[in-house]
C-alpha positions in Angstrom: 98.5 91.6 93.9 100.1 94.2 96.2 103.1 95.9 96.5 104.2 93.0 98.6 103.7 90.1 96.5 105.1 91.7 93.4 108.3 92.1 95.5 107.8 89.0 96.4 107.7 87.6 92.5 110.6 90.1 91.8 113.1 88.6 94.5 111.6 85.0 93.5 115.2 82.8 92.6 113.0 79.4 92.1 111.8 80.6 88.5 112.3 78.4 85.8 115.7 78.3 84.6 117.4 80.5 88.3 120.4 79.6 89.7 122.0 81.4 92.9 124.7 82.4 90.5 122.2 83.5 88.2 120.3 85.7 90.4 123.8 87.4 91.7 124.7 88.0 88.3 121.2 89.7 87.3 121.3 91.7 90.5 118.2 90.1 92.1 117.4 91.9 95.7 115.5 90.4 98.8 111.8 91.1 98.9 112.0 93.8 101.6 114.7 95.8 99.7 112.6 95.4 96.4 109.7 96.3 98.4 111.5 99.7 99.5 112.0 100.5 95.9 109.0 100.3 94.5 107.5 102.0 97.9 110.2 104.6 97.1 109.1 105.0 93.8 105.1 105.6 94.3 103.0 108.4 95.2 99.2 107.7 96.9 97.8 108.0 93.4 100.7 106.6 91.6 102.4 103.6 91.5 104.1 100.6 89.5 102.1 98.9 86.6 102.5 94.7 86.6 101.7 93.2 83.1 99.9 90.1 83.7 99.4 86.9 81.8 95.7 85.9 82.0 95.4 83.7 79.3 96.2 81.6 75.9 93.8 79.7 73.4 95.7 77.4 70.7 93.7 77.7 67.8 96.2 75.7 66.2 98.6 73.5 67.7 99.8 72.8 64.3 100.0 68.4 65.7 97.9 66.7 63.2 97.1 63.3 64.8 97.8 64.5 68.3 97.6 67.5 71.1 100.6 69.6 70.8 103.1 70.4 73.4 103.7 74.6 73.9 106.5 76.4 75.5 106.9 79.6 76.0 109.3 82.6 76.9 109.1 86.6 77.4 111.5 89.1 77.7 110.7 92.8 78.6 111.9 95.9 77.9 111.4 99.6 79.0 111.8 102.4 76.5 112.3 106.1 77.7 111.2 109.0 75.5 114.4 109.5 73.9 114.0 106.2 72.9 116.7 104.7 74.6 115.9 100.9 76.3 116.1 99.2 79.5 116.4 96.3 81.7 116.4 95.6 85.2 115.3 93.2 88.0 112.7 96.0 89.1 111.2 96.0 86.1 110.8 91.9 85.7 113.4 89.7 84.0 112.3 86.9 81.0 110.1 83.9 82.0 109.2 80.9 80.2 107.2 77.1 80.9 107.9 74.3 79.9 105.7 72.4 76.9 102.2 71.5 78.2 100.1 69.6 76.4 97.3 71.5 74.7 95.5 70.7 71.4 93.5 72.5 69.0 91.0 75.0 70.2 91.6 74.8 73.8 93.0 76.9 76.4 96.4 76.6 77.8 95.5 75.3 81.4 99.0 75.9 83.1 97.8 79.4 83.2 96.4 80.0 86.0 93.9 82.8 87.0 94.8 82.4 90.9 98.6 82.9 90.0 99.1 85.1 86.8 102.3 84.7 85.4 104.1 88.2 85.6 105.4 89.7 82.2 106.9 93.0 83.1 106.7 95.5 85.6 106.5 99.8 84.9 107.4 102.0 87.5 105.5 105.5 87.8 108.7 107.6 86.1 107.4 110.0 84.0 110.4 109.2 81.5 109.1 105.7 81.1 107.6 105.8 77.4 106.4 102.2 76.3 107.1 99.0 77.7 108.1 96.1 74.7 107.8 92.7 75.9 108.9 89.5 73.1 106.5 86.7 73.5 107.2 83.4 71.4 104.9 80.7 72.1 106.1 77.4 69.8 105.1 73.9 69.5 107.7 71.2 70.5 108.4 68.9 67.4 112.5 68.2 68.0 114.0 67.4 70.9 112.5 67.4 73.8 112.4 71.8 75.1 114.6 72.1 78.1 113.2 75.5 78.6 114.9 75.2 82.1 118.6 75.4 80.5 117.3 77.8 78.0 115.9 80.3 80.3 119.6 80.2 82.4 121.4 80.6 78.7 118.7 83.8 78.3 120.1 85.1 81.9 123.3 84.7 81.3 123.3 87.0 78.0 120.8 89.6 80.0 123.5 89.9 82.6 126.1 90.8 79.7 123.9 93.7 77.8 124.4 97.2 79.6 121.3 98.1 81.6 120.5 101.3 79.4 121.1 101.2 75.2 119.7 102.8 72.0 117.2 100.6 71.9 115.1 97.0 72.9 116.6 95.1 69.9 119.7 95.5 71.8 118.4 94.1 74.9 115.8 90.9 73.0 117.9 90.1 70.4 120.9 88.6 72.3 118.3 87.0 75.2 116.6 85.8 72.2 119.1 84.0 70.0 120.3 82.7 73.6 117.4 81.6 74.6 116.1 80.3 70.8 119.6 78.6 70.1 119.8 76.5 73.5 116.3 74.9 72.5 116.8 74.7 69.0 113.8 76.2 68.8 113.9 76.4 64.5 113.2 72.5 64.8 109.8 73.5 66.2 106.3 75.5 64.6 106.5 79.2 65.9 102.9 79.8 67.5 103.8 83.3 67.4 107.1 85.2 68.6 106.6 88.8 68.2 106.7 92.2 69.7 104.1 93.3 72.0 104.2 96.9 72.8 102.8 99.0 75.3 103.1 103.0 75.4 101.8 105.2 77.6 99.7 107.3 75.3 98.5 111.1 76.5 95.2 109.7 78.4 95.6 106.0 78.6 98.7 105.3 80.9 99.6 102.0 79.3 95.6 101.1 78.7 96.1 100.5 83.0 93.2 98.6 84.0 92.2 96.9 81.0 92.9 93.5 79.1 94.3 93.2 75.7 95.4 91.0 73.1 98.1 89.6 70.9 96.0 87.4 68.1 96.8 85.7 65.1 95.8 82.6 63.0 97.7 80.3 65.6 96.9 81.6 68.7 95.2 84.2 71.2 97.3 85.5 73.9 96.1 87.9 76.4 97.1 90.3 79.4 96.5 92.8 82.1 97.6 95.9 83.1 97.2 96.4 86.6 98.4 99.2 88.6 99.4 97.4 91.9 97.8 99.7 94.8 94.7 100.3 93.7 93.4 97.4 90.9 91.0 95.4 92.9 90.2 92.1 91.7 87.6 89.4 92.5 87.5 86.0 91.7 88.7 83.7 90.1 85.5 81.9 90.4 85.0 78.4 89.1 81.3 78.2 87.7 79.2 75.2 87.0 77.0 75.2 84.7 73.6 77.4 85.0 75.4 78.9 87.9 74.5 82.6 89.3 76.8 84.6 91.1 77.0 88.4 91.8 80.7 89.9 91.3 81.0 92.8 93.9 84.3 94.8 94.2 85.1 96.6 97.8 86.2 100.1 96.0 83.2 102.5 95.5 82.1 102.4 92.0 82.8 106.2 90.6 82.7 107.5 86.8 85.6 106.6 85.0 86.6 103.6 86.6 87.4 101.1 84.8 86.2 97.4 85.0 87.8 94.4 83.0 86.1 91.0 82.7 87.6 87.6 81.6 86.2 84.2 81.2 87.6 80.9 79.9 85.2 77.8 79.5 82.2 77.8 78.5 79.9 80.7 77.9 79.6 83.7 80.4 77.3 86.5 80.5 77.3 89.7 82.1 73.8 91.4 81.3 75.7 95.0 82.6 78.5 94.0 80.3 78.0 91.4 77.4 78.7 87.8 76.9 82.5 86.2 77.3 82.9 83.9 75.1 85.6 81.7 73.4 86.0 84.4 70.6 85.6 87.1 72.6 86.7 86.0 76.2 87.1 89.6 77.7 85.3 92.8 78.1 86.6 96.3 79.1 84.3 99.7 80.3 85.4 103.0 81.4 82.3 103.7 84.1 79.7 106.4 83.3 76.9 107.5 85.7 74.9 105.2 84.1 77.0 102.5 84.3 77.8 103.3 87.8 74.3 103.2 89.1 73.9 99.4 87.8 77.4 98.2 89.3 77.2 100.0 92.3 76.0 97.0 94.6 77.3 94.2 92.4 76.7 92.7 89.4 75.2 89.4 87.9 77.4 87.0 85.9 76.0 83.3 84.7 77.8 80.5 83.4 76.3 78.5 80.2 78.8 75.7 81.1 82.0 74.9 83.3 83.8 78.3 83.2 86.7 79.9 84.9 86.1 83.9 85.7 88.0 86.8 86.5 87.1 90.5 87.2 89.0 93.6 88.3 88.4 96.9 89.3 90.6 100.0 88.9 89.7 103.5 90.2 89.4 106.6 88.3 93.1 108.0 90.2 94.9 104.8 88.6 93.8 105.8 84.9 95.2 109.4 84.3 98.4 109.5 82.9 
């Protein structure tokens, strides 16, 4: 994405649920001055981390005789290493979508790979310990979700806690109950509406570079950590069936890079890689000189069936905590 356009998506006052009023209240900047901040805050070889939506398969949309209608909402937190928790507009503020029609085994189609929806951002501060991020996904069976209103009643109780407290419950609970009483969400089948946690581990950095997962019986939700000067990423390509392409990145290939694959669709396989398929629709490697040597020039991907693809790329620099 760039340091641009994520200052661009930080200073954005037409997300769901924003208001003027709103955005004065939450402390919202222009994109040039959050641009100078999170320039300020970086180093050649180390800057912010966006967590990215890439995304959703309903295993259950829990509609018997029809497809079900899912909403969503996040809310992210950072945590320092005294354990204390944060919230800012630098950092990202709570997003949500309206209910889209999905049913059973099928992926969520409003997410889209040319426009991932942004979940949280982590600045390069070596006091920055985990990032905790509340995802509910539920299925509309009440009255009809006005995640709009909802989203404004989550702002206006973000703009009440103080920016730093003892911890994230102090920070999700009240943007929670906001957010969960104005859609009367207990009328509805919770999806999943749980904690997901990110630290930065000794080696790891937040797992930057690589997709992961939040999976239970209902549904399959997965991101991306991307680290915003230097993850290169190619596609989305849209593949037809028995279609060929090679996936090439710009970046030299170089031992311990790491490269993350995702597919949605039908079958895709990798032969440097693996197959991406519906249970297993992503695929992460830290580059070896092996691995290197067979990347280098590109790589062959092949679609069994209609498919949507996604690849990125994040240099060795990006990875060390």
């Amino acid at each position: 994405m760039g340091i641009q356009e994520l200052a661009s998506r930080l200073a954005s006052t037409t997300r769901t649920g924003m208001t003027p009023e709103l955005a004065k209240k939450l402390k919202l900047r222009d994109t040039d001055t959050f641009r100078g901040q999170l320039l300020g805050m970086s180093t050649e070889t180390n800057g912010p981390l966006g967590v990215y939506l890439v995304g959703v398969y309903v295993v259950d949309d829990t509609d018997f005789w029809s497809d079900g209608e899912i909403y969503r909402w996040t809310i992210p937190v950072l945590g320092d290493k005294n354990g204390k928790a944060r919230w800012s507009a630098l950092s990202g503020l709570p997003e949500g979508d309206p209910p889209h029609d999905v049913g059973s085994h099928e992926w969520m189609t409003n997410i889209h790979l040319n426009d991932l929806p942004l979940l949280a951002v982590i600045p390069p501060d070596p006091d920055i310990d985990s990032c905790t991020i509340r995802m509910a996904f539920y299925d509309d069976d009440g009255a009809l979700a006005d995640v709009p209103k909802a989203m404004g009643a989550g702002y206006e109780a973000l703009a009440t806690c103080q920016h730093v407290v003892s911890g994230p419950d102090q920070i999700i609970q009240p943007v929670r109950h906001a957010i969960f009483t104005s859609l009367r969400a207990e009328q509805d089948d919770i999806l999943i509406d749980q904690d997901l946690i990110l630290r930065r581990g000794e080696r790891m950095n937040f797992n930057c570079g690589f997709v992961g997962s939040v999976i239970n019986s209902m549904i399959r939700v997965y991101y991306f950590i991307k680290d915003e000067q230097r993850t290169e990423q190619a596609g989305p390509e849209m593949l037809r069936k028995g279609q060929m392409e090679i996936v090439r990145f710009k970046s030299k290939m170089e031992p311990g890079g790491r490269i993350a694959l995702f597919a949605r669709g039908a079958d895709v396989t990798a032969p440097a890689f693996g197959e991406l398929n519906t249970d297993t629709p992503f695929v992460n490697k830290v580059l070896d000189d092996r691995s290197v040597h067979t990347v280098k020039d590109g790589f062959e991907i092949r679609a069994a069936g209609p498919a949507k693809f996604i690849a990125f790329y994040t240099p060795p620099q990006a990875v060390t905590a």
